[in-house]
N, C-alpha and C positions, 0 to 999 in steps of 0.2 A: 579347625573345621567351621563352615559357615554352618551361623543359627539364624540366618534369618525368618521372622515368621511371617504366614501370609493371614489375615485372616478374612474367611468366607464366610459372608452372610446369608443363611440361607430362611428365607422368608416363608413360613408355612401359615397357610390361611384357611378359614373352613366354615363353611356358609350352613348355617341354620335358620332357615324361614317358616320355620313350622311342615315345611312340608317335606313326602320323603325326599330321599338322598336321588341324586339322577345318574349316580354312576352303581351299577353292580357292586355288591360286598365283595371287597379284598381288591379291589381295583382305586387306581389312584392314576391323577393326573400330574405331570409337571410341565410348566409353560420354559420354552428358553433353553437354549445350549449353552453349555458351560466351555469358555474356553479363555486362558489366563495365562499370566508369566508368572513367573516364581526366580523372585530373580536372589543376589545375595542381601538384599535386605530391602522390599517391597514394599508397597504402601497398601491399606486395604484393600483388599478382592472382588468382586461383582456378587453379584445374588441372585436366585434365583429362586420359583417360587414354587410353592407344592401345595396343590387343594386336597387337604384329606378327603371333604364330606362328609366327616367322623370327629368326633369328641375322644377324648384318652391320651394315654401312654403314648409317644413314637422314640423309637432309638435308630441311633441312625451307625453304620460301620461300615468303615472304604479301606481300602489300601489301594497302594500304587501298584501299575503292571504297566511294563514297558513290551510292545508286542506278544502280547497275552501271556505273558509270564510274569508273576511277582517278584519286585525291588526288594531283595532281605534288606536290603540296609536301609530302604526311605522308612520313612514312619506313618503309623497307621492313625488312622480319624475313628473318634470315638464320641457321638454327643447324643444327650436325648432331655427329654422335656415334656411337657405337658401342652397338649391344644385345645383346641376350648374356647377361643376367640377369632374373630376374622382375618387377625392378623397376629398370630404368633411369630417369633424369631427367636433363632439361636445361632451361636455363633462353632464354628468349627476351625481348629489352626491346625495348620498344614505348614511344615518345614520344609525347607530345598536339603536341609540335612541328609547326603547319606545319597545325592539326586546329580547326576553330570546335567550339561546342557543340552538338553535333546526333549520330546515329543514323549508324553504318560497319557493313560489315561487312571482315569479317581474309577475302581471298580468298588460297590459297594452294595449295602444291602439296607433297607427302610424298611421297620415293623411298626405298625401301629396296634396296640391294644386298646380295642374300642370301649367307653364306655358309656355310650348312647344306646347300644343294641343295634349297630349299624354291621357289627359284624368286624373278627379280629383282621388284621392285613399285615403279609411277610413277603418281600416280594424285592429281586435286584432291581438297581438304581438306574440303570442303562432301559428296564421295560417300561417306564414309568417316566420318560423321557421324551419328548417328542421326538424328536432327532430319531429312536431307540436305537443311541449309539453310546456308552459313558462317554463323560463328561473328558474332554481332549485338556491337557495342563501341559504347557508349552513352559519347561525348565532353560531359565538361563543364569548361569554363576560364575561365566567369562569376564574378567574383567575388560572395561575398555585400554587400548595400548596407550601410546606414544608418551607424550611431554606435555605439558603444561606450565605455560610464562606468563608473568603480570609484567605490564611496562614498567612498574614501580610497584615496590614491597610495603608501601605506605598509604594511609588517608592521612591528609591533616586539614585541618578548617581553613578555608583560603576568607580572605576580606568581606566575605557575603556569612560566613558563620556555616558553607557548605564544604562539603566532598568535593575534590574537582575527580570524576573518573579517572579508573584505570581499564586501560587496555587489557581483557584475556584472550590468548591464543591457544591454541591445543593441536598438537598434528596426531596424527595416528591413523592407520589403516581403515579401512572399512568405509564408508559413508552412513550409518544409521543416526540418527538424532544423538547428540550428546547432550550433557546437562552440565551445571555446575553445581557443586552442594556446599553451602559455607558453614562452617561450625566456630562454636568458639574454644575458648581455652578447656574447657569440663567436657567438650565433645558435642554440647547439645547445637542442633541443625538451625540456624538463622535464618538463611535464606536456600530458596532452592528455586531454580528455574532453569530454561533451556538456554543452549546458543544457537542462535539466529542464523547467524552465516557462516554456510561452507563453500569452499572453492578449494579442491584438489587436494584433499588429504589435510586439509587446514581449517580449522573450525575456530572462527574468532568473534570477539564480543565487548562491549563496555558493561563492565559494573562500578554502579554509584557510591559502594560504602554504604547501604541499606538492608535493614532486615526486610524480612518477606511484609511488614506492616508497612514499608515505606518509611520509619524513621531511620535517624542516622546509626551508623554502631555507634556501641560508647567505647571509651578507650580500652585496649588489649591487645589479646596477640589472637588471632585467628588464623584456620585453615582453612583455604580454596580448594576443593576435590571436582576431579572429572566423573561424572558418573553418566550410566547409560539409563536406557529406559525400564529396567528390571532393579535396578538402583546397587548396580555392581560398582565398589569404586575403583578407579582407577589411578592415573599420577595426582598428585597435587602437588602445592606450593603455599609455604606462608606468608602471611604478612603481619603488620601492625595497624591498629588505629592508635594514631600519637594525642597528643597535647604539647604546650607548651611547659614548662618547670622553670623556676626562678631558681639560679643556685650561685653559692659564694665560692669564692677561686683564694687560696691564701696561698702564697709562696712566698720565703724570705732566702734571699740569695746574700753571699757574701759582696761587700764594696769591689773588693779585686775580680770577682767571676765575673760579676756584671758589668763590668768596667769595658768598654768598645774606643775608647778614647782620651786625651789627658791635652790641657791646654796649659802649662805651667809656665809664668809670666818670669823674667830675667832674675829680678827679685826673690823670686818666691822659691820653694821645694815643694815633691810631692814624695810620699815616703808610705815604704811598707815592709811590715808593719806598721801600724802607729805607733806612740808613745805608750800609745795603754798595751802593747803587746797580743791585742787580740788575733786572731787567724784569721788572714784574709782581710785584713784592715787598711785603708789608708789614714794617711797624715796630710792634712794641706794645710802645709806655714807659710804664711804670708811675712812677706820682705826678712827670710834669714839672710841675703845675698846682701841689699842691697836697702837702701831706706828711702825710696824713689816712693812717691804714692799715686804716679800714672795709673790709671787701670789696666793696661798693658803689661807693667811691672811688676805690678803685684798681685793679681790674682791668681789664683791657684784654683782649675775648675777641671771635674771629671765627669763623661757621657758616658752612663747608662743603660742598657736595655734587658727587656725580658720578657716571651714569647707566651701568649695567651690561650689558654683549650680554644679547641673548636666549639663556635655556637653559632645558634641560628642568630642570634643578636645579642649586643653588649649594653650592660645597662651605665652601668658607672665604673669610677677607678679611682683608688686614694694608695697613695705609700707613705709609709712610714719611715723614718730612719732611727735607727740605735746607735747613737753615739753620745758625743759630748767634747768640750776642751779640752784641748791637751794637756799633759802633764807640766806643773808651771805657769801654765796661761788659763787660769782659772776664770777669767770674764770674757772669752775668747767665744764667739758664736758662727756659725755657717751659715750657708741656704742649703736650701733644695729647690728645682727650677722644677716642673712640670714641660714637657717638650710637648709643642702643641702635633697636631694630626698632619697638619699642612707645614711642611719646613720652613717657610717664607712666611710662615702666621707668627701671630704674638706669643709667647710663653701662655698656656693655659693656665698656669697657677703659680704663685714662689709661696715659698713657706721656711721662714727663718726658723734656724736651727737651735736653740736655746743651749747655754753653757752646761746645764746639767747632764751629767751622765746619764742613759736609760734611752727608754725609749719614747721618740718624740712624732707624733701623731701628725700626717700630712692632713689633706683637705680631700673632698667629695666632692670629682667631676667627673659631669657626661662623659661615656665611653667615646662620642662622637668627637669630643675635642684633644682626644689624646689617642685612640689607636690607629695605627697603621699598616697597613700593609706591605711582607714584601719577602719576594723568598714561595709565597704559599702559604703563608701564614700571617699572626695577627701579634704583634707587637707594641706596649709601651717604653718610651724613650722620656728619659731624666736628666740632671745635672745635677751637679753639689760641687759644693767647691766653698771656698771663702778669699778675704783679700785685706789688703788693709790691717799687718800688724797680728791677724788676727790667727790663732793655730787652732785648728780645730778636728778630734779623730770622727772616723765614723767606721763602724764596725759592718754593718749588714741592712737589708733595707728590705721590708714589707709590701709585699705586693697583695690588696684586696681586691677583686674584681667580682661584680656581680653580672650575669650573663644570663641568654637565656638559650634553652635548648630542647631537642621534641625528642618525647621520652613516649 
């Protein structure tokens, strides 16, 4: 059930100049017709004003009547207080609770207990009225219809350190004024303003990514809501304010999964397992065939790759390999190639592979000179291999990537 509240300020004032009073005891003035929405969740109400001409007690009590019959289920107004100065005020809250959307009027009653000697005063709220009509409260708790779409579900800071706008649209029946209301993740309201232009069932607008102060959001998740001018809401839609996040990528793939390709020279072998019997391992021995030491002949070289998360951007790339010398060929050493970004470019990196078994630590390069693209995706490309007599396993190979991505 809606609670929303409305609340009316009603300003009571009362002029003491030494001299008598100018209205009749038990008579009161009120300047102003009272007429309002009450919608499902409102913003302050108007005021209006009431000249006692008397010192004392006033209470004040209304209830709601929809063509002169009383609402059992709206709720009733109860406020009172003390005058005594030119300008007293109190405040009175009024619910849509319990209220459809349709035309009330506030019937009530104002007692003032004088304490001037000006004489006590009881008298309904409608005589004391200029209008002398009650006060008319126009209920509305409809929400507004249709949809509501952003061009994008995100802010992020372009090159200038700003917002670039989004698109809002909203369709739905009716033509009365729409709004939008931003809140954040706790619920509390950000921003709140109209949409400008409608044409045919369509009410569309840009917003900046600012609170109602003009600065930027800070990063989170917020929601855009449609709301009317009773502040009923309607559809919404979320979104984000991003940032940038700096984050590490570790993957370690076996030599044979990774493995796209194999160049093994007349001379040589490539073998798998290795010697050391790991899973997923190759062997590359140089010259078992043949004792040729062409490079042609004897090297023994295998192409690599291994596909990267998505990011907005890549920072760096290093691999590692775990291996070491074959069994028997204890001074036996490898490489590792680094495959540059451009196919026709230089090798971004080599990094010899040391005889030791374990794991052996590549180098720290620019993303820019080793990833590429292809497929949809974002890929680095390796070699290893050895040549020259030399045998050497390699079990599995480390992939570090640092990237960057809007969170």
């Amino acid at each position: 059930m809606r609670r929303a509240l409305i609340a009316m300020l009603i300003a009571c004032s009362a002029t003491f100049v030494g001299v008598a009073p100018t209205h009749a005891a038990g008579s009161l003035d009120v300047a102003g017709y009272l007429t309002h929405f009450i919608g499902a969740n409102p913003p302050d109400g108007p005021n209006f004003t009431i000249d006692t001409d008397r010192e004392g007690h006033w209470v004040f009590d209304a209830h709601v009547e929809k063509d002169g019959v009383p609402v059992a289920t709206a709720p009733t107004v109860h406020a009172e207080g003390e005058t005594g100065s030119p300008a007293g005020t109190f405040d009175v809250t009024l619910t849509s609770e319990g209220l459809t959307t349709g035309a009330y009027e506030l019937v009530g009653t104002v007692t003032v207990t004088a304490s001037d000697g000006s004489g006590d005063y009881t008298g309904p709220l409608h005589s004391i009225l200029d209008s002398g009509k009650s006060p008319t409260i126009t209920v509305d708790v409809d929400a507004p219809d249709g949809t509501v779409s952003l061009s994008r579900p995100y802010f992020r800071r372009n090159s200038s350190g700003e917002y670039d706008p989004v698109s809002v649209t909203s369709t739905g029946t009716g033509t009365d004024y729409r709004y939008f209301s931003v809140v954040d993740a706790a619920g509390t309201e950000v921003n709140f303003r109209p949409i400008y232009s409608y044409t045919a069932g369509t009410w569309s607008d840009l917003y900046n990514g600012r609170d109602s102060d003009g600065l930027l959001l800070p990063v989170g998740s917020y929601t855009l809501r449609i709301v009317d001018a009773a502040r009923n809401v309607g559809p919404s839609v979320s979104f984000k304010v991003q940032q940038l996040v700096l984050r590490t990528y570790t993957r370690t793939v076996s030599a044979t999964s990774s493995r796209i390709s194999s160049s093994v020279g007349r001379c040589s072998t490539l073998r798998s397992p290795s010697s050391h019997g790991w899973s997923g391992s190759l062997g590359y021995y140089a010259n078992t065939r043949c004792r040729s030491t062409a490079t042609s002949a004897t090297t023994v070289l295998t192409r690599h790759r291994a596909s990267l998360p998505s990011a907005a951007s890549y920072v760096d790339v290093r691999i590692d390999a775990s291996g070491g010398a074959s069994r028997g060929y204890g001074t036996s050493v490898g490489a590792l190639v680094y495959e540059p970004a451009s196919a026709t470019a230089d090798p971004a990196a080599v990094v010899r592979l040391s005889r030791t078994v374990g794991s052996h630590a590549g180098v720290r390069v620019a993303a820019s000179k080793v990833v590429r693209s292809a497929s949809g995706k974002k890929w680095v490309h390796w070699d290893a291999g050895t040549a020259s007599f030399n045998h050497y396993d390699v079990k599995s190979f480390t992939l570090t990537v640092r990237y960057k991505v809007w969170v």
